[in-house]
C-alpha positions in Angstrom: 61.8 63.3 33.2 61.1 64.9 36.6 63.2 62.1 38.4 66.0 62.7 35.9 65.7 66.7 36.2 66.1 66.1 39.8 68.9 63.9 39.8 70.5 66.7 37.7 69.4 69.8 40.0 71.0 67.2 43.0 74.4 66.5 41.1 74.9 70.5 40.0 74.0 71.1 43.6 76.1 69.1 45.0 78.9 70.0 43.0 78.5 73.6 43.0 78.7 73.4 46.8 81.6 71.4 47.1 83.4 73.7 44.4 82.4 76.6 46.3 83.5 75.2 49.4 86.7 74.1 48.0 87.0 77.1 46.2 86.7 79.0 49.7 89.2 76.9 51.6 91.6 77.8 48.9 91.3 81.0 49.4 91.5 80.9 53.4 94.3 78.6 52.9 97.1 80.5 51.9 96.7 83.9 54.5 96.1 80.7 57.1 99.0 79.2 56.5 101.2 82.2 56.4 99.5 83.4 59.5 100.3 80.6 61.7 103.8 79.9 60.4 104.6 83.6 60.6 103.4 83.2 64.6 105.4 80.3 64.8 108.3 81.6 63.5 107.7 85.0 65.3 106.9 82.7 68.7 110.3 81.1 68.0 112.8 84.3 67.1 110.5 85.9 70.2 112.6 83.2 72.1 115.4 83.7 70.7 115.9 87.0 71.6 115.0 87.3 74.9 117.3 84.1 76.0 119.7 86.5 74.1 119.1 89.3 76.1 118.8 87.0 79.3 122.4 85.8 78.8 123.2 89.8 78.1 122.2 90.3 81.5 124.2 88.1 82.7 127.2 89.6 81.2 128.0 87.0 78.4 130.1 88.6 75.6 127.8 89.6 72.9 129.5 87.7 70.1 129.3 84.4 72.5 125.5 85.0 73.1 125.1 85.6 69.5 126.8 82.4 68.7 125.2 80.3 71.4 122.2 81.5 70.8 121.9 81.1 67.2 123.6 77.7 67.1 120.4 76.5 69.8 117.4 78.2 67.8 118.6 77.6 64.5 118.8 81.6 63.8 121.2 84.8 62.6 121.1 86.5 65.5 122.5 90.5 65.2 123.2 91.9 68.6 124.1 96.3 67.9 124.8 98.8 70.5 125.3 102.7 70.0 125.3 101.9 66.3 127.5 99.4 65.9 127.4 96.0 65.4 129.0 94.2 68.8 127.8 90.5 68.2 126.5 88.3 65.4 125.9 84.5 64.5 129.2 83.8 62.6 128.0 81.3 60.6 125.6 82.8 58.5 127.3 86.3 58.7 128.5 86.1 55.0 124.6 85.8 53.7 123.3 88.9 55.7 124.4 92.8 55.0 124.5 94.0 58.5 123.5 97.6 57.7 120.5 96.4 56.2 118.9 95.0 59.7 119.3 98.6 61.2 115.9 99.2 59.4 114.2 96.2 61.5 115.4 97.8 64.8 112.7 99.3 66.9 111.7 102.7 67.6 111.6 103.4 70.8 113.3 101.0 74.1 111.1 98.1 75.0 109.3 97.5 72.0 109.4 95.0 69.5 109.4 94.7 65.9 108.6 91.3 63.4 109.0 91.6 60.0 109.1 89.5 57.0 111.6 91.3 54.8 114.4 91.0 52.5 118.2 91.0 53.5 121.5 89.7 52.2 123.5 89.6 49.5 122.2 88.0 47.3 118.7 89.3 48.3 116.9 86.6 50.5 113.5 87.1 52.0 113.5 86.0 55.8 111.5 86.5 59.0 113.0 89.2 61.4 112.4 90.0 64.7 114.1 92.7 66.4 114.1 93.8 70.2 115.7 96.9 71.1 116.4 97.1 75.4 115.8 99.7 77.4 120.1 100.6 77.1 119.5 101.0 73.7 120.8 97.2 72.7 119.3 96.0 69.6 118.5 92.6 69.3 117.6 90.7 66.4 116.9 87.3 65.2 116.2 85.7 61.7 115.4 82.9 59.8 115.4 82.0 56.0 111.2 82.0 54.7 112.0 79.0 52.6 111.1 76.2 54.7 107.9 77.7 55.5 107.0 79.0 52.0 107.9 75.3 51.0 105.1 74.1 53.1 102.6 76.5 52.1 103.2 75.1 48.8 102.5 71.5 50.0 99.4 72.7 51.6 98.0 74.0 48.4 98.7 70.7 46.5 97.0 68.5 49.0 94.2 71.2 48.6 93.5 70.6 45.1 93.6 67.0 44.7 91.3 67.1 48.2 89.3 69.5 45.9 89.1 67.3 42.3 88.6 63.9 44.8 85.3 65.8 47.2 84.4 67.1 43.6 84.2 63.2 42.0 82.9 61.6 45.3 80.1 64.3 45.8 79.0 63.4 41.9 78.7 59.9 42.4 77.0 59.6 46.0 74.2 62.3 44.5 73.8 60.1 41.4 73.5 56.7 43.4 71.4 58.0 46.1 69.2 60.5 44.0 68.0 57.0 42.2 66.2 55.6 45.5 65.2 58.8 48.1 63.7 61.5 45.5 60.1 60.0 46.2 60.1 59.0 49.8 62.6 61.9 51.0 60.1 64.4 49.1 57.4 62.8 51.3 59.9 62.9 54.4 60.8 66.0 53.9 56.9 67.5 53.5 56.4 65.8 57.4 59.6 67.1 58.8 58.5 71.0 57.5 55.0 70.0 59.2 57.1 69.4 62.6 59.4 72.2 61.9 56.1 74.6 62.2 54.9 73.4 65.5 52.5 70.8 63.7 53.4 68.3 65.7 50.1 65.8 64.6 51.5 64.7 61.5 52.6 61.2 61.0 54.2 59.7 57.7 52.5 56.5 58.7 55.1 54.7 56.6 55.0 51.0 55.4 58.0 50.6 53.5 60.2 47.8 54.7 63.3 49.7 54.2 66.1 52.2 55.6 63.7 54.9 54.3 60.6 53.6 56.3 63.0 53.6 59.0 63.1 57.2 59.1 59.7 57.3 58.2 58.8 55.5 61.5 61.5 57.3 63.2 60.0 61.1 62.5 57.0 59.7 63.7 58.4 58.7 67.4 60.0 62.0 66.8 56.3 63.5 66.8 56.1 61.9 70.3 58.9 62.7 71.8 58.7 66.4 70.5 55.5 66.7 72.5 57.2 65.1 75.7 60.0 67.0 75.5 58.5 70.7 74.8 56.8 70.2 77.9 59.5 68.9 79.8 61.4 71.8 78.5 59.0 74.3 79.5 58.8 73.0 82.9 62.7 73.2 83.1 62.8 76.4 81.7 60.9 77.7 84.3 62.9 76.1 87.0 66.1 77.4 85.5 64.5 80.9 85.4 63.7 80.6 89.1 67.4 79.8 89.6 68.8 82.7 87.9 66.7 84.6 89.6 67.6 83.5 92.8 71.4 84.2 92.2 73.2 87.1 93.9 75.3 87.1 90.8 74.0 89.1 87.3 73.7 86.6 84.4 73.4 86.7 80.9 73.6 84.2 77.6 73.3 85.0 74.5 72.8 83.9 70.7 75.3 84.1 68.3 74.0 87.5 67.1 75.3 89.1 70.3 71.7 89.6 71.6 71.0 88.2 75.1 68.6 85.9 75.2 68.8 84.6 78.9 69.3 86.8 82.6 68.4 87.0 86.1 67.0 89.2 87.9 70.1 90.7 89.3 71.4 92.1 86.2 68.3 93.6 85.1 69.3 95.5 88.3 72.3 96.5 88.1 71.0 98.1 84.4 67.8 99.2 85.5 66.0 98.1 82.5 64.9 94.3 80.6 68.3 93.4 78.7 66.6 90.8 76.8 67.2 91.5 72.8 69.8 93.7 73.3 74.1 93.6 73.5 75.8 93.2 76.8 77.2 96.7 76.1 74.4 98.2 75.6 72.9 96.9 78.8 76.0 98.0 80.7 78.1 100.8 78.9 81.2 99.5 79.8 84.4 99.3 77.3 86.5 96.5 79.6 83.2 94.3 79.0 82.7 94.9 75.9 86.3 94.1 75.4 85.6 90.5 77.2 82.2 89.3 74.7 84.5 90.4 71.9 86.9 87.8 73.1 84.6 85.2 74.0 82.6 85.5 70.7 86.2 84.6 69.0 86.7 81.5 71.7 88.2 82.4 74.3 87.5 82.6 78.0 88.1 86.0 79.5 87.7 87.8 83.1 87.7 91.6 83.3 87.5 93.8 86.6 84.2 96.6 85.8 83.2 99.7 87.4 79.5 100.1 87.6 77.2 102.8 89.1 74.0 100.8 90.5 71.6 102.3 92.9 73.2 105.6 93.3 77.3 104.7 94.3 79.7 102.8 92.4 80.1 99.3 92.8 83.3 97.0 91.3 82.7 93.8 89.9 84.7 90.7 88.3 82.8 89.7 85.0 83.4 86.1 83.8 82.6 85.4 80.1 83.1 82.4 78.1 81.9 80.8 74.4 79.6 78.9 74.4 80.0 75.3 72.6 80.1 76.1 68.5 80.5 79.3 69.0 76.7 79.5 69.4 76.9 82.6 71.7 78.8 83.7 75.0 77.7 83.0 78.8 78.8 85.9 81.3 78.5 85.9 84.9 79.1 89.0 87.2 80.2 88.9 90.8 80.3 92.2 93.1 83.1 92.5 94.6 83.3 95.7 96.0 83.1 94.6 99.9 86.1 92.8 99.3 88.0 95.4 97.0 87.2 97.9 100.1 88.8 95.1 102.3 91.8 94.6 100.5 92.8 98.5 100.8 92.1 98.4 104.4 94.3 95.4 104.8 97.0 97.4 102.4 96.7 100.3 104.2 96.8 99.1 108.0 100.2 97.3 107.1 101.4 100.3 105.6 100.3 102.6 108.6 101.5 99.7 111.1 105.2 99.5 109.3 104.9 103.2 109.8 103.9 103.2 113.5 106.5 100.8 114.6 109.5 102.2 112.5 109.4 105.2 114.5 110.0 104.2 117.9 112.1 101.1 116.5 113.9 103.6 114.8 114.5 106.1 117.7 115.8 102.8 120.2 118.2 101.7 118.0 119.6 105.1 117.2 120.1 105.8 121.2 121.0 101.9 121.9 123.9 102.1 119.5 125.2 105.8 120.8 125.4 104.4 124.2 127.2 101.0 122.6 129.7 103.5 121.2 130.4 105.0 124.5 127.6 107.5 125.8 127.1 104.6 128.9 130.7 106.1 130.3 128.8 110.0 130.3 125.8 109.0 133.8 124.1 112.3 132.5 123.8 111.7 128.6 123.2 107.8 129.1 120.6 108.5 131.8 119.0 110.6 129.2 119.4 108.1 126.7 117.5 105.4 128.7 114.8 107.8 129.4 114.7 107.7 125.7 114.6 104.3 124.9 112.0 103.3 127.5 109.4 106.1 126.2 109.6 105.1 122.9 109.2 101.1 124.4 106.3 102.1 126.6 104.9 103.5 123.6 105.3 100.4 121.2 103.6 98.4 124.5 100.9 100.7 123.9 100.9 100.0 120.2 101.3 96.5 120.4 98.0 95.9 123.1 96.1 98.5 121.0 96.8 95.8 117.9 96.2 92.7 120.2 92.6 94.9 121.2 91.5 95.8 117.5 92.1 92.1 116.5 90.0 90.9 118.9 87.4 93.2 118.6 87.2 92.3 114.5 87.8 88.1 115.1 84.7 86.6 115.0 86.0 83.8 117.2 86.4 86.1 120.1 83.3 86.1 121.9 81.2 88.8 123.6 79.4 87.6 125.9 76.1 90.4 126.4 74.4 91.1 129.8 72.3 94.1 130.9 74.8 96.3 132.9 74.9 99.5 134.7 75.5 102.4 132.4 75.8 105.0 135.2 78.2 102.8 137.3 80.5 102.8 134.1 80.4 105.6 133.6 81.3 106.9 137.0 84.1 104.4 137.7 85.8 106.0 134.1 85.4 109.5 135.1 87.0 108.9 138.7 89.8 107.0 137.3 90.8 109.7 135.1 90.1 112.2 137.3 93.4 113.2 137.9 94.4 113.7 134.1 91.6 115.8 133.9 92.6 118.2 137.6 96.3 117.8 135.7 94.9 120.1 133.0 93.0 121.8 135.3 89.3 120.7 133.0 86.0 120.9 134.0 84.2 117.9 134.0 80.5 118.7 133.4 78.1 115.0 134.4 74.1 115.3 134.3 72.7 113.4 136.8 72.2 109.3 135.9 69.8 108.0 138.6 67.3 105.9 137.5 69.0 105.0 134.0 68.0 101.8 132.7 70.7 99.0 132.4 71.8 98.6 128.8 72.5 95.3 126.8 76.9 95.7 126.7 79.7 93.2 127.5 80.7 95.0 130.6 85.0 94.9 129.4 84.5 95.9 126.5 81.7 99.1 127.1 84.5 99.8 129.4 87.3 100.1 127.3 84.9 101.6 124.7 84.4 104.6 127.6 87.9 104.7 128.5 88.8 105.4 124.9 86.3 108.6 124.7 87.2 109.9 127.7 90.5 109.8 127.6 90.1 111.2 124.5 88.2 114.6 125.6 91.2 114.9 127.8 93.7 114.7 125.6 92.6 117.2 123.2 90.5 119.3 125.4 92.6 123.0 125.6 93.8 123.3 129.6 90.6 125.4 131.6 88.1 123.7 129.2 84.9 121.7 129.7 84.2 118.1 128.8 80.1 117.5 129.5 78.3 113.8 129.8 74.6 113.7 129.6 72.3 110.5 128.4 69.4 110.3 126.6 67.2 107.5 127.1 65.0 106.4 124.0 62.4 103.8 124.1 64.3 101.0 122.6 67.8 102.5 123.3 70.5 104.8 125.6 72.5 107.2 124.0 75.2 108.8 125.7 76.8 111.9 124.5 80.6 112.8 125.5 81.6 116.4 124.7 84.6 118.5 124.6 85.8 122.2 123.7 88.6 123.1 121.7 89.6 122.9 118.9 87.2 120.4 116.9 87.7 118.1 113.5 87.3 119.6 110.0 84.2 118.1 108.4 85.9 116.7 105.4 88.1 114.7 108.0 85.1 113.6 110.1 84.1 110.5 108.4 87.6 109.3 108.4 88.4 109.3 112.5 87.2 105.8 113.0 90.1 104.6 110.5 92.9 102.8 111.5 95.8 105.0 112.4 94.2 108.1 110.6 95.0 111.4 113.1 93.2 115.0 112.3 96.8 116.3 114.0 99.6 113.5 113.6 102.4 115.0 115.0 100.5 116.3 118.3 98.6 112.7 118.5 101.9 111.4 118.6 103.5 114.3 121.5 100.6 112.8 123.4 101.3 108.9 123.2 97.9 108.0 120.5 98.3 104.9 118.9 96.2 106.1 116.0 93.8 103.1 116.6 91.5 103.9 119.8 88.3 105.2 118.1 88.8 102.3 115.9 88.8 99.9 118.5 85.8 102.0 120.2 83.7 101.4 116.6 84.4 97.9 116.2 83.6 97.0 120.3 80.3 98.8 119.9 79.5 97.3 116.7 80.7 93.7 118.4 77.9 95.1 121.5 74.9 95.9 118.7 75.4 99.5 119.1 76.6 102.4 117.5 78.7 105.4 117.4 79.6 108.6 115.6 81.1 112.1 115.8 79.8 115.8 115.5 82.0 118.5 115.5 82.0 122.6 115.4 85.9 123.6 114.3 87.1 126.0 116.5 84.2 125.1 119.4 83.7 121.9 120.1 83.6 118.5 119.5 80.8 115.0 120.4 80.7 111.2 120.2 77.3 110.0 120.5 77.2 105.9 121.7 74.2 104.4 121.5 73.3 101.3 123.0 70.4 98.9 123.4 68.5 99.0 126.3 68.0 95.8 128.9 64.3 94.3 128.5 64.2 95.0 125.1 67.5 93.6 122.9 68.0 90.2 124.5 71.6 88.8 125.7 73.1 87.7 122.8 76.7 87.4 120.9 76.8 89.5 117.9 79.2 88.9 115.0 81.8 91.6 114.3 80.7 94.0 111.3 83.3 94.7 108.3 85.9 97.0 108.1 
């Protein structure tokens, strides 16, 4: 009786399951079906109105592009403009009231509208989608729901017959299989819980000569293996670990509960806390990531740009999440990116301030080159004038130009610079007595405290002197006529700093950081009076970076103004070539 109650339980089992399954499909079925023709029909009038509105653009009569249109995509399409109806498929006109598609038209230019609605005369359901342009054109498409509500109906068929025949087949496998595994499956099935629970000693020991003892034999090389590979596993676990660990990019897996089960160092990190057993958003309260798990939880691979604050300032980074196989959980991967984020608006904003830079005088020598075309070269006085012009505003894209061809060299890391101890008080001399006569010009005083016995400082001896040159020249220029520019070193144990300051009128300390930009003037217009490129200091931070130094400014507004330049000292920084530092 047991065997026979079993069989029983196994049939009404079997078919309960299969009639629930059924049951379920049917139910899916229908809002599946109508949900994928409906995108399919909505993909294909999508189409259809926008190669209408591509040949409106191009002109086409409306009536034509209605007719072409709906002749290629099998469609009514309804083109109306201010109200009125200027173009429509002609040969399905007499099934459609035309007033009745001005409730399909879309609120508001550039959006879109799809709707499965009823139209006509005699009443006909159909599929609408309706485009109105940013004129106010109205476009619209349509297509008859018959053929699609046809195939729904053929779906459901096949269904139930699928259904009735799974019902039937499930009955009579149970009852012919139920006859010859109830004993030695119970007995199979008693080992296989063992192993389930980590009791990996158990053995069915079987001695049947048969597809059952097969399996019996088989659970018990299973046994084996199971210890192998456990410890085998363990080991690689521990070696994957070490890996993700070892990654500069944040990791995380996790189950199909949403919980992360698997990270790395690096993203425990960037949250400041273990993530494991919790969501990805809580770890990281960000909306754009939690946006991307969403959408790799349903299948699909995303990427999405995050804003982050780790370690006190904000850093950008590029998230990468995908599913992983059976929907069994999602893998993410995040990369920093903020270095090169920071790059790319340098790079946008030096060819901006470049174009700007070289418009100007470009601008100024064709202006004065085309009056003297037009006749000023018969007026000596005005076209003397006008060459004067035209060769101060070329002298000054020279001096653009070889600031550019300085700046690139001083960033390439293929340009070399070669380091040797030199002379700092030699430098410094020969820059001061070649701009000597700027500085008598604007009657400065030039204030130098005595550098005997300085020790010689690790420098590429060019470019420390076009770094000097720059800071000098600079004091000059912006030093009020009758004030003071003072030198004076300081020598440190492991380094020489030298200190170059001027009066007037100083930098504002919220401009102070920016000076070593590209371009980027406290005063534009009376940087530009005096023939500044915008890109000196630039050059002078990017040289002493290339030389293993550094550089910055202080300033007093109103008072006075200091670049401090810092460089190793010979003995203790060896000769060397140093790569350049980023921008």
């Amino acid at each position: 009786m047991e065997r026979w109650g079993l069989r029983w339980n196994l049939i009404a089992a079997t078919m309960t399951a299969t009639a629930a399954i059924v049951l379920t499909i049917l139910l899916l079925e229908d809002p599946l079906t109508e949900y994928r023709l409906s995108r399919t029909q909505q993909l294909g009038l999508q189409e259809a109105v926008f190669a209408a509105e591509s040949d409106l653009e191009k002109k086409i009569d409306p009536e034509t592009v209605a007719e072409q249109v709906g002749a290629r995509f099998g469609a009514f399409i309804l083109i109306l403009r201010d109200g009125r109806v200027v173009g429509s498929t002609r040969h399905d006109a007499a099934r459609f009231h035309e007033s009745a598609a001005y409730s399909v038209q879309p609120p508001m230019p550039g959006k879109q509208t799809f709707v499965r609605t009823k139209v006509g005369d005699p009443l006909e359901e159909l599929y609408v989608y309706a485009y109105r342009r940013e004129d106010g054109t109205s476009i619209q498409a349509m297509r008859s729901t018959q053929q699609a509500d046809a195939m729904r109906s053929s779906v459901r068929e096949l269904m139930l017959v699928a259904g009735a025949l799974a019902l039937m087949i499930g009955v009579v496998l149970t009852w012919a299989l139920s006859r010859t595994i109830v004993v030695p499956a119970r007995q199979l099935t008693e080992v296989a819980d063992a192993l389930s629970r980590g009791d990996l000693s158990v053995r069915t020991f079987s001695q049947r000569d048969d597809e059952l003892g097969d399996i019996g034999r088989s659970l018990d090389r299973l046994a084996d293996q199971l210890n192998e590979r456990i410890t085998s596993l363990h080991a690689q676990e521990n070696r994957l670990k070490t890996m993700l660990d070892a990654m500069v990019e944040a990791v995380f897996v996790t189950d199909s509960l949403g919980r992360i089960v698997l990270t790395n160092t690096a993203l425990d990190q960037i949250a400041h806390q273990s993530a494991l057993g919790r969501s990805p958003s809580e770890v990281l309260r960000n909306q754009a990531l939690h946006d991307a798990v969403r959408a790799a939880r349903h299948g699909e691979a995303v990427s999405a740009d995050l804003t982050l604050e780790s370690g006190g300032e904000i850093r950008v980074y590029t998230a990468v999440v995908a599913p992983l196989p059976g929907r069994g959980g999602v893998v993410g991967v995040l990369h920093d990116v903020t270095k090169q984020k920071l790059a790319d608006r340098v790079r946008r904003d030096f060819v901006a301030n470049a174009s700007h830079e070289l418009r100007t005088p470009l601008t100024a020598i064709r202006g004065f080159a085309e009056t003297l075309k037009a006749g000023a070269l018969r007026d000596p006085e005005s076209a003397e004038r006008f060459v004067d012009v035209i060769l101060r505003h070329t002298l000054r894209l020279q001096a653009l130009v070889n600031d550019l061809v300085a700046l690139s060299r001083a960033e390439s890391p293929e340009h070399e610079y070669e380091l040797a101890p030199v002379d700092l008080a030699a430098a410094v001399g020969d820059v001061v007595h070649g701009l000597a006569a700027q500085a008598e010009q604007r009657h400065l005083e030039v204030r130098i405290d005595p550098l005997g016995g300085l020790p010689d400082v690790i420098a590429n001896p060019r470019a420390l002197d076009q770094v000097l040159i720059n800071l000098v020249d600079n004091a000059i220029k912006y030093t009020p006529e009758g004030g003071r520019i003072s030198m004076r070193v300081e020598v440190h144990p492991e380094s020489v700093t030298l200190e170059i300051e001027n009066t007037g009128p100083g930098i504002p300390s919220d401009q102070l950081a920016r000076i070593f930009e590209r371009f980027y003037r406290v005063d534009a217009g009376r940087s530009r009076e005096m023939g500044g490129t915008g890109l000196g200091l630039s050059i002078v931070r990017h040289l002493v970076a290339r030389m293993g130094g550094h550089i910055d400014a202080q300033s007093k507004p109103g008072e006075w103004t200091r670049f401090r330049l810092t460089l190793g000292r010979a003995g203790v920084a060896s000769a060397r070539t140093l790569p350049p530092l980023p921008a």
